[in-house]
Backbone bond lengths (Angstrom), bond angles and torsions (degrees), N, CA, C in turn:
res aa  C-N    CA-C-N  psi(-1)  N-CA   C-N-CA  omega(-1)  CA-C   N-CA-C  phi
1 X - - - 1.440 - - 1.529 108.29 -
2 X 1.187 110.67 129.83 1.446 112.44 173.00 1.583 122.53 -120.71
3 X 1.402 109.53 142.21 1.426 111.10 -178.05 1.593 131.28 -86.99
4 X 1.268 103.78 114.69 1.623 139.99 -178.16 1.123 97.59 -58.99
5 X 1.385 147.60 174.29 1.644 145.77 72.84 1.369 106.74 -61.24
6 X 1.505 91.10 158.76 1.076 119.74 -163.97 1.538 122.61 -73.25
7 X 1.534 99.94 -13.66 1.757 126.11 -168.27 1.986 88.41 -148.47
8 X 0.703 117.95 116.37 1.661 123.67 164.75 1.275 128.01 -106.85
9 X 1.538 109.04 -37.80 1.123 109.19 175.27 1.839 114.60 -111.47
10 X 1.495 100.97 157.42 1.162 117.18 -146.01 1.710 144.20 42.10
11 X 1.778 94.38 11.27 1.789 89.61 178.65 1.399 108.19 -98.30
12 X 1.176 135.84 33.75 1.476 127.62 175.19 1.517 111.27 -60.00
13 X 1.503 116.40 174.41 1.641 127.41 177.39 1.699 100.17 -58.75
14 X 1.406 85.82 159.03 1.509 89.47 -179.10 2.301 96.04 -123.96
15 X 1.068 69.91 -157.16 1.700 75.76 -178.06 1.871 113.67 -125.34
16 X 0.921 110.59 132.35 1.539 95.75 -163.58 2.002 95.09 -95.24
17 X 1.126 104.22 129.42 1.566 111.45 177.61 1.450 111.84 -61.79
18 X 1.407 119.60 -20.20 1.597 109.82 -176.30 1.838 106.81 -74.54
19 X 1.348 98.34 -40.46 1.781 98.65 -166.62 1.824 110.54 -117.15
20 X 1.245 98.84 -6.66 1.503 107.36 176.86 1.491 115.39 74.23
21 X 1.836 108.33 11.12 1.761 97.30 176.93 1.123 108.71 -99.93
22 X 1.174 123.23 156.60 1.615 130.84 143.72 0.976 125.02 -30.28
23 X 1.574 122.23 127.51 1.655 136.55 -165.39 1.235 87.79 -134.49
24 X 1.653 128.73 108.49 1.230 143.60 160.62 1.551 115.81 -67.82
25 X 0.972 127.47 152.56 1.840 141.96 -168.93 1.719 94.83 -84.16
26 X 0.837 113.72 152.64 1.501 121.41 175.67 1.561 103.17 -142.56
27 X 1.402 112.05 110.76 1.516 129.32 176.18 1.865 95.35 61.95
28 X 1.189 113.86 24.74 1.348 129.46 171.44 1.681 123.40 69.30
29 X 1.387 92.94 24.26 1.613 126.94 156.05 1.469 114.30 -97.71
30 X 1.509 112.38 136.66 1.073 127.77 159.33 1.776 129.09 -59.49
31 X 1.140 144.45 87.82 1.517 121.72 -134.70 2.224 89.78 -89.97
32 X 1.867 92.76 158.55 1.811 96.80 -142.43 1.500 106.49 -66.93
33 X 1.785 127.58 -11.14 1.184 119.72 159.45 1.476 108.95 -133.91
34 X 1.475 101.72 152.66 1.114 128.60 -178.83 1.983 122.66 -54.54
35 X 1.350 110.43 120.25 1.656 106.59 -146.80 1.353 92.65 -84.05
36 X 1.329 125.55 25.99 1.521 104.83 177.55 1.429 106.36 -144.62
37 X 1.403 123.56 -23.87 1.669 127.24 149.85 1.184 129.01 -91.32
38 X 1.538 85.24 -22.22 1.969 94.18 -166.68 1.278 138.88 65.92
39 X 1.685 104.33 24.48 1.604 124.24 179.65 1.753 96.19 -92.83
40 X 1.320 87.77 124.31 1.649 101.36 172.82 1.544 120.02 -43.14
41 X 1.909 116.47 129.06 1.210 92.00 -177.23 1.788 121.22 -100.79
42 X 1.451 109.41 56.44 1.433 100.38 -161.34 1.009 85.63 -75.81
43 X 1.717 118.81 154.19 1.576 128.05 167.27 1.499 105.31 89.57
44 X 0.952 120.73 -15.82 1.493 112.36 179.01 1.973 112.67 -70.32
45 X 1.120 128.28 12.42 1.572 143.61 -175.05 1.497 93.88 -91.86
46 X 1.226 120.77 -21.94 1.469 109.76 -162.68 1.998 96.10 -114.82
47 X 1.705 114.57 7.84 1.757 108.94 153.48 0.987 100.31 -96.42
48 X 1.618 98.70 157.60 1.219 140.52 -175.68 2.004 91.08 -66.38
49 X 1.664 95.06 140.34 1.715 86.82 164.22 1.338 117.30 -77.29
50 X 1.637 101.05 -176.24 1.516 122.78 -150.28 1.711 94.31 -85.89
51 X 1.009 130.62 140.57 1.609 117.31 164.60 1.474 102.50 -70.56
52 X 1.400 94.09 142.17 1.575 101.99 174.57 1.839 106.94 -87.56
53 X 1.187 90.12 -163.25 1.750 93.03 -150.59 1.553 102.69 -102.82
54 X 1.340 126.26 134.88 1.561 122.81 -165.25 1.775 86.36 -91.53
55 X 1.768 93.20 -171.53 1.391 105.61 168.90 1.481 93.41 -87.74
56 X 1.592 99.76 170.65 1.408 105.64 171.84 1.453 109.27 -78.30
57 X 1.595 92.79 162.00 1.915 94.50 169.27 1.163 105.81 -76.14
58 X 1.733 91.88 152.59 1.873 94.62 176.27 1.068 112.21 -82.81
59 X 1.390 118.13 143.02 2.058 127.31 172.72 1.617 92.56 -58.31
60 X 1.812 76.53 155.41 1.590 93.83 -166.62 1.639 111.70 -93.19
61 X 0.919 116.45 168.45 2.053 109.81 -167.33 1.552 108.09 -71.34
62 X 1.192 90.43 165.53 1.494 80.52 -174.96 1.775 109.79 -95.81
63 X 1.330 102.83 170.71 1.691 119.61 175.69 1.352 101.90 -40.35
64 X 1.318 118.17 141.09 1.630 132.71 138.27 1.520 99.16 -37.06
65 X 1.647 128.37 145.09 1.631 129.15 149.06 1.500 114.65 -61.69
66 X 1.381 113.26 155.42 1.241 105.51 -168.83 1.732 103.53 -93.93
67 X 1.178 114.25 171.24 1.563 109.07 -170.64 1.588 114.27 -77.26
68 X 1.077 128.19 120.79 1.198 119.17 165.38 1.399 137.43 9.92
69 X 1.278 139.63 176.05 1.796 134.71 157.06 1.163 102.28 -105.69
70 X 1.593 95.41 149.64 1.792 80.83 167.99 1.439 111.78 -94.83
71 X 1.228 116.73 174.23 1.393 126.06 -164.59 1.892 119.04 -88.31
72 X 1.261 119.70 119.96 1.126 128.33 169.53 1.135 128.89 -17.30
73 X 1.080 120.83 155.18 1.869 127.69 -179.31 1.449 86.09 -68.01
74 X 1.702 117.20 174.62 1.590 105.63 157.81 1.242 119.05 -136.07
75 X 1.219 113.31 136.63 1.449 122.29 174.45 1.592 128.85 15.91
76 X 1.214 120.71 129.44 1.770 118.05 137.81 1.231 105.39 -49.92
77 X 1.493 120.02 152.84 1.433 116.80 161.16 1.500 109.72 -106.19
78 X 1.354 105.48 128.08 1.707 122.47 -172.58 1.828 109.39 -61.25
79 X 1.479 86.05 120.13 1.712 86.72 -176.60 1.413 116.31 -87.15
């Protein structure tokens, strides 16, 4: 058995315009003020939801090594 909501599509978090965070649905209600400014969210049913969150991009490869030095003249030998 797997778990549904009851509404799936279109109730995701939305974004609250006063503070710009994400306000997650609770039992797929919006709860009536906002938990991080605390500006009431009546009217917020009629924004667009929040984009949810991708994976990150993958880091990019690394450099080729660079080529070697070449090797020095060599010495007098110290008498």
């Amino acid at each position: 058995m797997c778990f549904r909501p009851a509404e799936a599509g279109g109730n995701g978090p939305v974004l609250c315009p006063e503070c710009g965070k994400r306000i997650n649905r609770v039992n797929g209600e919006l709860p009536s003020k906002c938990p991080f400014c605390k500006c009431s969210t009546e009217g917020f049913e009629d924004l667009e939801p929040a984009p949810m969150p991708g994976a990150a991009a993958a880091p990019a490869a690394p450099a080729a090594p660079a080529a070697p030095a070449a090797p020095a003249a060599p010495k007098p030998p110290v008498a």
